[in-house]
N, C-alpha and C positions, 0 to 999 in steps of 0.2 A: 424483557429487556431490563436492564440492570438499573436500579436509580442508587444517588450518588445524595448526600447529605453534607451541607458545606456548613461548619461552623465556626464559630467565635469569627464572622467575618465582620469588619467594620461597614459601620454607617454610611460613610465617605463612601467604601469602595460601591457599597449596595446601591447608593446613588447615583454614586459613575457611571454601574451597568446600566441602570434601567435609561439612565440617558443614553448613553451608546446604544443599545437599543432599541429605543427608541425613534435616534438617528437609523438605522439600520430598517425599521417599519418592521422590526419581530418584539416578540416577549423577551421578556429578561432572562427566562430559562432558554428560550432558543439563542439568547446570546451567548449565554457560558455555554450550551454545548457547541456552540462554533470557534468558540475562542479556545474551550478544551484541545477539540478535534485539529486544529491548527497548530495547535502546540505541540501535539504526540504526532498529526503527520504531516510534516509540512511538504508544500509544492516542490520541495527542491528535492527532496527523498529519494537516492536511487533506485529505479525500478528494475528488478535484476531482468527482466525479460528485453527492455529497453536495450539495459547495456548490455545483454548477449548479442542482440541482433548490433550494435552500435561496433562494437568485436569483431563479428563475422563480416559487417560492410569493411571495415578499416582492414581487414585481412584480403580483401577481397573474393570471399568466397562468393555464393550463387543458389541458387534455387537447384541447376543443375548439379551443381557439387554434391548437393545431400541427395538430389534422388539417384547421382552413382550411386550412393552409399545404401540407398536402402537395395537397390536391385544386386548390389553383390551381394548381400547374408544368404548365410543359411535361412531357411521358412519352418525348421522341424524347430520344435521348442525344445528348448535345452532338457537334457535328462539329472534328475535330482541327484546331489550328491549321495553315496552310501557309506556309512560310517561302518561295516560291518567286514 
């Protein structure tokens, strides 16, 4: 796993964390990688999988809708292009 080296950080702030922290009942490195990890992905993030199914309910599609879809295909797997 990747480590990360934080410099020229002040005093003040180094003090903050370990009290926040501390509050929290973790280390001060498990505090900055929580407060990292919160910054790069926060709770509100769209999850594309979320909003596809959130698209197909508001459309009103169906469970039944897609297994039409799978029983009409063809089953033979497609044959490769030939550039020749």
């Amino acid at each position: 796993m990747p480590a990360v080296t934080i410099r020229n950080l002040s005093d003040e702030t180094h003090r903050a964390l370990k009290v926040r922290a501390a509050g929290h009942g973790r280390s001060t490195e498990a505090e900055m990688r929580d407060i990292l990890e919160a910054a790069v992905r926060p709770a509100d993030r769209v999850r594309i999988g979320s909003a596809l199914s959130a698209l197909s309910r508001s459309a009103g599609l169906t469970n039944a809708d897609f297994e039409v879809l799978e029983q009409g295909g063809d089953k033979m797997p497609a044959e490769p292009l030939s550039f020749e």
